[in-house]
N, CA, C and O atoms as CSV, one atom per row, in Angstrom:
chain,resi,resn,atom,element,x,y,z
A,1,UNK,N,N,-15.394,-19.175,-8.168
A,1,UNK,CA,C,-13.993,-18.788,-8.298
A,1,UNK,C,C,-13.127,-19.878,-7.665
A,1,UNK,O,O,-13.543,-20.482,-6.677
A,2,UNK,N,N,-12.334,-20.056,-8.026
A,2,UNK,CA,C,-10.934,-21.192,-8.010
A,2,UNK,C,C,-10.496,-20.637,-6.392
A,2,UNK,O,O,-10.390,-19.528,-5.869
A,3,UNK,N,N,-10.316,-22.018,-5.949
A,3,UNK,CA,C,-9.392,-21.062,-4.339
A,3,UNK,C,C,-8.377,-21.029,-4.942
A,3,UNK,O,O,-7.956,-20.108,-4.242
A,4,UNK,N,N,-7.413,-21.230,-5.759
A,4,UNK,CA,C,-6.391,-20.403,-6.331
A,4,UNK,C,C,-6.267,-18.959,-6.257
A,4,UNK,O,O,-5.423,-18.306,-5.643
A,5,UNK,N,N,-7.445,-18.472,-7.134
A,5,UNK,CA,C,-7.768,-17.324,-7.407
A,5,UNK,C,C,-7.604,-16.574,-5.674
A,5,UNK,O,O,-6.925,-15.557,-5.528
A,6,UNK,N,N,-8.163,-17.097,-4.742
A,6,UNK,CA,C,-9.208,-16.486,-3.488
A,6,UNK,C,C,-7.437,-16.103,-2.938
A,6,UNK,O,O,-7.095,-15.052,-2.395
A,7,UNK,N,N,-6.596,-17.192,-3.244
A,7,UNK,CA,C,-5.315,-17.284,-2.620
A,7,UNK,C,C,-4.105,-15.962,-3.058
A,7,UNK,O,O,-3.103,-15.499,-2.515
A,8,UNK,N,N,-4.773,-15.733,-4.192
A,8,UNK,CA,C,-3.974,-14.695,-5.169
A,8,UNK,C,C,-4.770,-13.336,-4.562
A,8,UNK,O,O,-4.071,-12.337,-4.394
A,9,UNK,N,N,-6.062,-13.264,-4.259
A,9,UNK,CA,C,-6.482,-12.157,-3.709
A,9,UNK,C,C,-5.964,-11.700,-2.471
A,9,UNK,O,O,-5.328,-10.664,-2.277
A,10,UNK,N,N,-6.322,-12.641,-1.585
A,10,UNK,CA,C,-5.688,-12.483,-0.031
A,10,UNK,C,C,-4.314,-12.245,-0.139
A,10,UNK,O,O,-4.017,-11.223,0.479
A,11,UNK,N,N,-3.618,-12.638,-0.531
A,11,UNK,CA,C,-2.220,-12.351,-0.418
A,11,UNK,C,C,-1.831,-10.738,-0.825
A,11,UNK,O,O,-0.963,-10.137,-0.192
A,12,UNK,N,N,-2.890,-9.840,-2.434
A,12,UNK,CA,C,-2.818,-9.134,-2.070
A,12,UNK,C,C,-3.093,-8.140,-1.221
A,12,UNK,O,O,-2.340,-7.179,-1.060
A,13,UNK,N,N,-4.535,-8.350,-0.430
A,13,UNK,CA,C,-4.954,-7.877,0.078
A,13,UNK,C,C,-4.134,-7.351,1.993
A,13,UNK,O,O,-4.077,-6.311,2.650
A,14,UNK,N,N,-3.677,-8.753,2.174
A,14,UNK,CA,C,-2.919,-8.911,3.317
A,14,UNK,C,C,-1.689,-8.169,3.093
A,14,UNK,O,O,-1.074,-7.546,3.960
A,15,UNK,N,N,-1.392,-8.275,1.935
A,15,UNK,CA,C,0.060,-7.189,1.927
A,15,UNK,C,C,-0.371,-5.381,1.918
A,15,UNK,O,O,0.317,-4.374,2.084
A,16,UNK,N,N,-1.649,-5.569,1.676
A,16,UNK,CA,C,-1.935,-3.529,1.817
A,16,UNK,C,C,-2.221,-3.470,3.414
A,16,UNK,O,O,-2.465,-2.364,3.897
A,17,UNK,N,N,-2.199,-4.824,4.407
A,17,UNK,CA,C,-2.710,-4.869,5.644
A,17,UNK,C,C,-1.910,-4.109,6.550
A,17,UNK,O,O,-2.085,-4.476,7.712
A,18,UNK,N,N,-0.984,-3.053,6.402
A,18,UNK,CA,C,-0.302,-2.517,7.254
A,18,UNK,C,C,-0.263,-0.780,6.793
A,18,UNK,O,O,0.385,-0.483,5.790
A,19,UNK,N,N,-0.813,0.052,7.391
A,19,UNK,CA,C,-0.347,1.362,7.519
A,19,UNK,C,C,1.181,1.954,6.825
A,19,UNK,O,O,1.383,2.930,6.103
A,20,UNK,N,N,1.749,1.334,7.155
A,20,UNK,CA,C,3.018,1.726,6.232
A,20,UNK,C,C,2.946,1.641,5.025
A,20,UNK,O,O,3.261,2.520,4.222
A,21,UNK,N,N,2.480,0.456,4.763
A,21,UNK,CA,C,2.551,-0.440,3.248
A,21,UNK,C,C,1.492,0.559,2.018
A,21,UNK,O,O,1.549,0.864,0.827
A,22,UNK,N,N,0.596,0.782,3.164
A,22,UNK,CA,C,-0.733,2.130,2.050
A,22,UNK,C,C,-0.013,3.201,1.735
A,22,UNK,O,O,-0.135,3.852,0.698
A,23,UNK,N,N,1.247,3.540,3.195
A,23,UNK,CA,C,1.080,4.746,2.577
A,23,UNK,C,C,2.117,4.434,1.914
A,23,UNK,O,O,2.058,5.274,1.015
A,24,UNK,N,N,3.153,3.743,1.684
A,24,UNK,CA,C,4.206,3.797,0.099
A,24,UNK,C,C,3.356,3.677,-0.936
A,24,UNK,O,O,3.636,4.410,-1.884
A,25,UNK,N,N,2.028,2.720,-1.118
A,25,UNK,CA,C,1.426,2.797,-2.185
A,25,UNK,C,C,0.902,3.967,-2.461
A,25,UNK,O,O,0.899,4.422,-3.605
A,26,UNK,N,N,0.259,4.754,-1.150
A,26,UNK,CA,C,0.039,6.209,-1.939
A,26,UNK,C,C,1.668,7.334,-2.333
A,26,UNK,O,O,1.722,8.177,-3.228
A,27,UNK,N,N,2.617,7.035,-1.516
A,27,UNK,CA,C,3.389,7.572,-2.084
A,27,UNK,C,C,4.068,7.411,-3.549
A,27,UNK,O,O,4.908,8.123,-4.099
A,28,UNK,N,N,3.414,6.226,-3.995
A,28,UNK,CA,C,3.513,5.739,-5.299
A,28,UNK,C,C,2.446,6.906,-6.431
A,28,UNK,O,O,3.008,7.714,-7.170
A,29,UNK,N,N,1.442,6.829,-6.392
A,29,UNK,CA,C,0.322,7.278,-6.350
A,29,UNK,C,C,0.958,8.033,-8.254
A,29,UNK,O,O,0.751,7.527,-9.357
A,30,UNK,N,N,1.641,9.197,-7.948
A,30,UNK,CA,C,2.096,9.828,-9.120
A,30,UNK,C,C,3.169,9.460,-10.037
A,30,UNK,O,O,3.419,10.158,-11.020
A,31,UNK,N,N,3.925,8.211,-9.714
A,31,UNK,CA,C,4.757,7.648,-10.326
A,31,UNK,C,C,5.814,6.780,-9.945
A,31,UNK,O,O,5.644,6.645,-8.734
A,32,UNK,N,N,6.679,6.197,-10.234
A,32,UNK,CA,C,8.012,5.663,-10.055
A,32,UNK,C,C,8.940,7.334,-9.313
A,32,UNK,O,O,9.232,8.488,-9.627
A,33,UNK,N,N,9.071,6.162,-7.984
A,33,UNK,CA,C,10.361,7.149,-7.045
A,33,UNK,C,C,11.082,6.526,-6.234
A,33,UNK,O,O,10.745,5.487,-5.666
A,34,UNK,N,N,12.371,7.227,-6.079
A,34,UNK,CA,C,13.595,6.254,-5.543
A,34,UNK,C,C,12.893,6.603,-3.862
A,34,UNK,O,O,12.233,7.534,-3.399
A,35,UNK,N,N,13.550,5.072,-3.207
A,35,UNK,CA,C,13.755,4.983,-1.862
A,35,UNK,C,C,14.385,6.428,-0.932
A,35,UNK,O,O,13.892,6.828,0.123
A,36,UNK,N,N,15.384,6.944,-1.526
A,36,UNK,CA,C,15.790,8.517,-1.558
A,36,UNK,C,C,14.537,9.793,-0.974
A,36,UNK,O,O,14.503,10.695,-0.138
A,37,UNK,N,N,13.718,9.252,-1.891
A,37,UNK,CA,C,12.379,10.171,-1.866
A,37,UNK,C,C,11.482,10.015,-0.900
A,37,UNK,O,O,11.232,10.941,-0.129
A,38,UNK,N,N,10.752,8.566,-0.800
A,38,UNK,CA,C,9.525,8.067,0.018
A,38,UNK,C,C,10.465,7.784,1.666
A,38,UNK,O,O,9.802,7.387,2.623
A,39,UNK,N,N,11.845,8.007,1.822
A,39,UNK,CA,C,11.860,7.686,3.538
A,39,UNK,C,C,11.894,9.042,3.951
A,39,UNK,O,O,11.107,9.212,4.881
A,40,UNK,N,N,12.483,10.047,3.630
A,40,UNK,CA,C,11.983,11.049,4.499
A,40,UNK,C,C,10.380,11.719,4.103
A,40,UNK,O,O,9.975,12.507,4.957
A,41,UNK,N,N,9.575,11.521,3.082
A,41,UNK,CA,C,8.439,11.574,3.174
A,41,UNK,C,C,7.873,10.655,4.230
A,41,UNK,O,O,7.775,11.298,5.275
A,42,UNK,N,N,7.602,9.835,4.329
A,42,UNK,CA,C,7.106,8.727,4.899
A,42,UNK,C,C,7.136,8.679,7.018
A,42,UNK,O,O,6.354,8.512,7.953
A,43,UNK,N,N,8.577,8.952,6.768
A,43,UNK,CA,C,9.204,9.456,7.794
A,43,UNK,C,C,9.931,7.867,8.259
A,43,UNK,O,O,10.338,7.764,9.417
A,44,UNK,N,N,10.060,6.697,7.327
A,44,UNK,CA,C,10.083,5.057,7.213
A,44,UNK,C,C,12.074,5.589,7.173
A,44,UNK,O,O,12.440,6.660,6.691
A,45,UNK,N,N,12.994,4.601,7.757
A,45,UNK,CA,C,13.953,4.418,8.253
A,45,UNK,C,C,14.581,3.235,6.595
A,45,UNK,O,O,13.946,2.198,6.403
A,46,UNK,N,N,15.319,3.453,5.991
A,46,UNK,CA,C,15.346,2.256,4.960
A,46,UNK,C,C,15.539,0.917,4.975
A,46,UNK,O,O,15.560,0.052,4.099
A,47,UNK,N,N,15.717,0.925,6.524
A,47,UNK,CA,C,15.631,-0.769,6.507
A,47,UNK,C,C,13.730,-1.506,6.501
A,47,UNK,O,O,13.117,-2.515,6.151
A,48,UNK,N,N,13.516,-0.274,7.095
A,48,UNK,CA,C,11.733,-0.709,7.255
A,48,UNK,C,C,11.195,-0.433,6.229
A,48,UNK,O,O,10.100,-0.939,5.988
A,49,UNK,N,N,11.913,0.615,5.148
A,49,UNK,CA,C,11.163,0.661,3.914
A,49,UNK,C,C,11.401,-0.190,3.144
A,49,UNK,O,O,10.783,-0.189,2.080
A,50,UNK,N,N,12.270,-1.096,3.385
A,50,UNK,CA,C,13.019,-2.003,2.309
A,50,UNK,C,C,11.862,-3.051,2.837
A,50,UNK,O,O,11.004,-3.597,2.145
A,51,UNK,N,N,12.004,-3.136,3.774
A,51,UNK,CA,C,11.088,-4.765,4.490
A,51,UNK,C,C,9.824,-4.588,3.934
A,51,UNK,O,O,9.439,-5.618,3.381
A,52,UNK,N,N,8.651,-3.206,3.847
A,52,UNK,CA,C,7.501,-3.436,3.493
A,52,UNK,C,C,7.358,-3.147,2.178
A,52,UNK,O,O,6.244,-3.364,1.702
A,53,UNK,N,N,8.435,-2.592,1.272
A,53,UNK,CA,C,8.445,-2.953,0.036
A,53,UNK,C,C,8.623,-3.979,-0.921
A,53,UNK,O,O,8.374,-4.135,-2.116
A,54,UNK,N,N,9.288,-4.816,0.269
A,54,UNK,CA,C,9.639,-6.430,-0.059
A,54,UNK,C,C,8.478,-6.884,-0.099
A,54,UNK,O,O,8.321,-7.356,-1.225
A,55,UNK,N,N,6.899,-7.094,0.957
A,55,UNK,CA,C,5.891,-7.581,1.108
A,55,UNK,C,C,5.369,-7.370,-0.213
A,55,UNK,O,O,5.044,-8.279,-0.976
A,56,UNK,N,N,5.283,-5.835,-0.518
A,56,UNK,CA,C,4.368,-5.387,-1.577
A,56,UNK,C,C,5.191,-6.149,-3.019
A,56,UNK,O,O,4.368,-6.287,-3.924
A,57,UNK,N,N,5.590,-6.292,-3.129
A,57,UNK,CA,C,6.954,-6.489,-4.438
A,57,UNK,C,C,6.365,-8.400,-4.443
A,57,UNK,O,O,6.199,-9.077,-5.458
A,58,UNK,N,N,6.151,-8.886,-2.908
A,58,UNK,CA,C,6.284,-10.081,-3.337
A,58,UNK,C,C,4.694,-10.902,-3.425
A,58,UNK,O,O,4.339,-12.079,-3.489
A,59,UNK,N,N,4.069,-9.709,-3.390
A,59,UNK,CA,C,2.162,-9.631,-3.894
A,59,UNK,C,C,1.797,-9.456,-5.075
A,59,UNK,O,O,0.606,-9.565,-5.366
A,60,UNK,N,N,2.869,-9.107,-6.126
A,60,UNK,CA,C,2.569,-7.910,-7.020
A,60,UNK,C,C,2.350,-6.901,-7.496
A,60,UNK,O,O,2.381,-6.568,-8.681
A,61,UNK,N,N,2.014,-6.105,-6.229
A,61,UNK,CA,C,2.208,-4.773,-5.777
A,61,UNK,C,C,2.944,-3.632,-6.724
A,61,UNK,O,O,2.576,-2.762,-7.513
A,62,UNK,N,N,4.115,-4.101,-6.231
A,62,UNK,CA,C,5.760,-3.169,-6.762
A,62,UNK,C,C,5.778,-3.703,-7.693
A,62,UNK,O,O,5.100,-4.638,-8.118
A,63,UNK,N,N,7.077,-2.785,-8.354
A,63,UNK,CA,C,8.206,-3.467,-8.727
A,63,UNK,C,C,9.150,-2.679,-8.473
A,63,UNK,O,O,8.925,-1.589,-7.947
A,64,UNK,N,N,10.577,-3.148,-8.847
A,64,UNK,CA,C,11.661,-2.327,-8.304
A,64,UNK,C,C,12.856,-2.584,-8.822
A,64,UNK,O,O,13.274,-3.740,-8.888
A,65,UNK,N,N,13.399,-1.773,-9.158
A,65,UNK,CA,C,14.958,-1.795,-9.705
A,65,UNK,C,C,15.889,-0.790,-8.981
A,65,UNK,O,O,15.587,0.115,-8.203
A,66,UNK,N,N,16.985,-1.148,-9.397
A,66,UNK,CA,C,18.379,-0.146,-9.090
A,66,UNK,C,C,18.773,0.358,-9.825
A,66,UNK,O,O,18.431,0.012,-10.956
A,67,UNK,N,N,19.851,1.625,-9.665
A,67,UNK,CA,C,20.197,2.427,-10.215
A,67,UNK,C,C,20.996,3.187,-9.069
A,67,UNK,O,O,20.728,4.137,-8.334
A,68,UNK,N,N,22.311,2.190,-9.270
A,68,UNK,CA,C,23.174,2.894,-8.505
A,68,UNK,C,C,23.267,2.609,-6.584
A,68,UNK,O,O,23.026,1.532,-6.038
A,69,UNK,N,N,23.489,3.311,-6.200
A,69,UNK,CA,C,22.648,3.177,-4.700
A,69,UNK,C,C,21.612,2.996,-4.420
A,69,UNK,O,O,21.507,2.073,-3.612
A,70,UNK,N,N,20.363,3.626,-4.810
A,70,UNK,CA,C,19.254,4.144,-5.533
A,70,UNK,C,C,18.357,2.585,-5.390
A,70,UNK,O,O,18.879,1.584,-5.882
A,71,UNK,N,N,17.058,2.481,-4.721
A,71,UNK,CA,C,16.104,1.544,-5.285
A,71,UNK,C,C,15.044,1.945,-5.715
A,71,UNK,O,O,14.265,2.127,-4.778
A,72,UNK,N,N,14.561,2.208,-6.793
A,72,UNK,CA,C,13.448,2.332,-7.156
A,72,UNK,C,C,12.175,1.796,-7.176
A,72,UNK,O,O,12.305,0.711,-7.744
A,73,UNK,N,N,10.861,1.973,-6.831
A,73,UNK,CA,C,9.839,1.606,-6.787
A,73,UNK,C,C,8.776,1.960,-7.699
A,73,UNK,O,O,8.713,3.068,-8.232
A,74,UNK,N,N,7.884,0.967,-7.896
A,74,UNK,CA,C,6.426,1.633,-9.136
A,74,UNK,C,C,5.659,0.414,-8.962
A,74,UNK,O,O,5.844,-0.795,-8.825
A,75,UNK,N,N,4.627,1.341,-9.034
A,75,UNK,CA,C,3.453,0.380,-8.775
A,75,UNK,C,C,2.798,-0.515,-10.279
A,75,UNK,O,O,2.450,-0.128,-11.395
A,76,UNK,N,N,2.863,-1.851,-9.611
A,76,UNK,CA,C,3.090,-2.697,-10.671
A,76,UNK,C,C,1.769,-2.207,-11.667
A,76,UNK,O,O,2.017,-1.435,-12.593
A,77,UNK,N,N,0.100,-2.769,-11.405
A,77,UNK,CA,C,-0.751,-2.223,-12.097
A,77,UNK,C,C,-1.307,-0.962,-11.024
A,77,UNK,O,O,-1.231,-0.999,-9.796
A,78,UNK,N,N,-1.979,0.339,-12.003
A,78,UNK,CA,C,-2.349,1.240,-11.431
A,78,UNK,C,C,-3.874,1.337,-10.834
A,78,UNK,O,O,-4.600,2.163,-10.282
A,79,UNK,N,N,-3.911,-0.252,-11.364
A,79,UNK,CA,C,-5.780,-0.545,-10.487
A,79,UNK,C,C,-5.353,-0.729,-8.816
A,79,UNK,O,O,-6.244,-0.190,-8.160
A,80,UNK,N,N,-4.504,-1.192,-8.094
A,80,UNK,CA,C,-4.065,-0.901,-6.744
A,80,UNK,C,C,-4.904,0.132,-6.385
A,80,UNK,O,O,-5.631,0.109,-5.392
A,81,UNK,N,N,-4.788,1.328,-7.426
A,81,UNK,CA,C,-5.424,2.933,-6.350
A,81,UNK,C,C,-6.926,2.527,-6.479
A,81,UNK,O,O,-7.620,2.437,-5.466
A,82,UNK,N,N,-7.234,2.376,-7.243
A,82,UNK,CA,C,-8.872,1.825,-7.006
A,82,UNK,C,C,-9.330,0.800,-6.060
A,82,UNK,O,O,-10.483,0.893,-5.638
A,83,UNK,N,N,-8.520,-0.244,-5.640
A,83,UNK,CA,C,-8.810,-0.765,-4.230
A,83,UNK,C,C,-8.457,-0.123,-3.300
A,83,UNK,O,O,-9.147,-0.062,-2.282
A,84,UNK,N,N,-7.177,0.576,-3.438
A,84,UNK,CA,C,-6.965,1.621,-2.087
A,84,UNK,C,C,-8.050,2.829,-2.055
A,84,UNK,O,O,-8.116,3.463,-1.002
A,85,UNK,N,N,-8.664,3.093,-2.825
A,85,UNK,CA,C,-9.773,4.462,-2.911
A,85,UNK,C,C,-10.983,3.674,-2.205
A,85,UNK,O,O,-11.561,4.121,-1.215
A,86,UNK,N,N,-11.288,2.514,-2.789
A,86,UNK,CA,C,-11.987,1.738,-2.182
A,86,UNK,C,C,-12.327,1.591,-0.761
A,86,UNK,O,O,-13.284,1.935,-0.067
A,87,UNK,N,N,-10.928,0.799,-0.506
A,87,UNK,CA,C,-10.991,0.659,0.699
A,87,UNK,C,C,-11.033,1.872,1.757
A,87,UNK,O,O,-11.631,1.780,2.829
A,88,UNK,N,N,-10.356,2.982,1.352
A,88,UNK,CA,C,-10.425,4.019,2.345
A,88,UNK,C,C,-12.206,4.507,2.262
A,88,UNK,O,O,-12.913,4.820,3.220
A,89,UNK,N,N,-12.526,4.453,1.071
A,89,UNK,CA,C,-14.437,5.149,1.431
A,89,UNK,C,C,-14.849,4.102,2.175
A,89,UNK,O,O,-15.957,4.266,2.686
A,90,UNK,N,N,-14.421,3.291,2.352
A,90,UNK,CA,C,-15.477,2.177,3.227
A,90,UNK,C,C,-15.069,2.402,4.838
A,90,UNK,O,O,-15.818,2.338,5.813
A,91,UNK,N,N,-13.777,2.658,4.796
A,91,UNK,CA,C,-12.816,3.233,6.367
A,91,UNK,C,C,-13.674,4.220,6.873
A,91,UNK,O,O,-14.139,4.154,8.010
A,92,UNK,N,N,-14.035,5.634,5.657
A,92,UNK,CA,C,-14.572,6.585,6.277
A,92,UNK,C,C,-15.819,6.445,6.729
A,92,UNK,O,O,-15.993,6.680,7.925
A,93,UNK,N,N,-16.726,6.124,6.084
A,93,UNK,CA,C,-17.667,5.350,6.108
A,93,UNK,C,C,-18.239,5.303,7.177
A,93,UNK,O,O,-19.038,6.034,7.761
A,94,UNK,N,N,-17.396,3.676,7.537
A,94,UNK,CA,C,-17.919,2.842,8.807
A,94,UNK,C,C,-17.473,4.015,10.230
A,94,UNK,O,O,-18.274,4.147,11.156
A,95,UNK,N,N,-16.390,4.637,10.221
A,95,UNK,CA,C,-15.984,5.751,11.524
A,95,UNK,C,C,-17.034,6.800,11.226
A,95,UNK,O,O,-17.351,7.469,12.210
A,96,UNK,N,N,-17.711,7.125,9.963
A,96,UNK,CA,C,-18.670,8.585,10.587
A,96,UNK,C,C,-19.923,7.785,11.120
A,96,UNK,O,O,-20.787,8.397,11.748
A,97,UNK,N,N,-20.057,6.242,10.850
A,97,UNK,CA,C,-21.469,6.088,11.595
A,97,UNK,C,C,-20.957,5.542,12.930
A,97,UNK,O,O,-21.824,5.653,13.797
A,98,UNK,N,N,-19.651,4.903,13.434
A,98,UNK,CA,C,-19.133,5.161,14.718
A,98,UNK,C,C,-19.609,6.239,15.671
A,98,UNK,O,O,-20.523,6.348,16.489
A,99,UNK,N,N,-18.637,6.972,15.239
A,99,UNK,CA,C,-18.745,8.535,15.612
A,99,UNK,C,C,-20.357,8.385,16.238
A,99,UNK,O,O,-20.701,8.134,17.393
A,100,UNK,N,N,-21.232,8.649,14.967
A,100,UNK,CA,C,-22.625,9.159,14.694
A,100,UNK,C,C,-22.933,8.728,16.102
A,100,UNK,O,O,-22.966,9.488,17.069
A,101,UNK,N,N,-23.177,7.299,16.123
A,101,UNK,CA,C,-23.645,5.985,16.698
A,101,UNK,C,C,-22.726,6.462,18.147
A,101,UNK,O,O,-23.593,6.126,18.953
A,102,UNK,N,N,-21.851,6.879,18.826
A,102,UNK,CA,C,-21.269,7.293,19.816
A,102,UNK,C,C,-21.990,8.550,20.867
A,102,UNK,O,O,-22.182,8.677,22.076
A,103,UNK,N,N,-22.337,9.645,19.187
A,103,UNK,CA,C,-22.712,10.733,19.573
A,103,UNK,C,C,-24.231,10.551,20.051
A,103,UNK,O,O,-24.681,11.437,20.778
A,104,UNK,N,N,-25.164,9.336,19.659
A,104,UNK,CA,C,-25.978,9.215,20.062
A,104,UNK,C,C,-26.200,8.480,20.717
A,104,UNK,O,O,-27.407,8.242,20.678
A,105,UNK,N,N,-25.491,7.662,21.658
A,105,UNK,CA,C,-25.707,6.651,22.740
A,105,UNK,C,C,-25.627,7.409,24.201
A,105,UNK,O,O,-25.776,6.765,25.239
């Protein structure tokens, strides 16, 4: 593979690198929704939702338009949830043999 390519991965990968950033992508999850919607879900302030939607938007992540006051968000391709499904079975994963590995030391 091209380090081009490796460069296009990491970048997205580094942009799902923050707790906030997963969960707008899962708040994405069922469709296109205004900024309106995901900050009091989220419990994200709109200047901080604006900032880590900017990251995701500038990975490929997002996309986003206006409408009014209104910013809208949608997740650019819907293969994202399959690395995020991904990545979370591997999260759970590695913490139940933590755990395990705790409970038996």
């Amino acid at each position: 593979m091209a380090a081009t390519a490796f460069k296009f991965e990491s970048d997205i990968l580094s942009a799902l690198a923050h707790p906030n950033r997963l969960r707008i992508v899962e708040g994405l999850r069922k469709g296109a929704r205004c900024n309106c919607e995901l900050m009091p879900e989220l419990g994200l302030e709109q200047s901080n939702l604006s900032r880590h939607a900017r990251v995701l938007i500038d990975a490929g992540i997002l996309i986003s338009w206006k409408d009014g006051v209104r910013v809208n968000y949608e997740v650019a391709d819907k293969k994202i949830f399959d690395l995020v499904d991904s990545a979370s079975a591997i999260a759970k994963r590695s913490l139940e043999q933590k755990l395990k590995a705790l409970k038996a030391g």
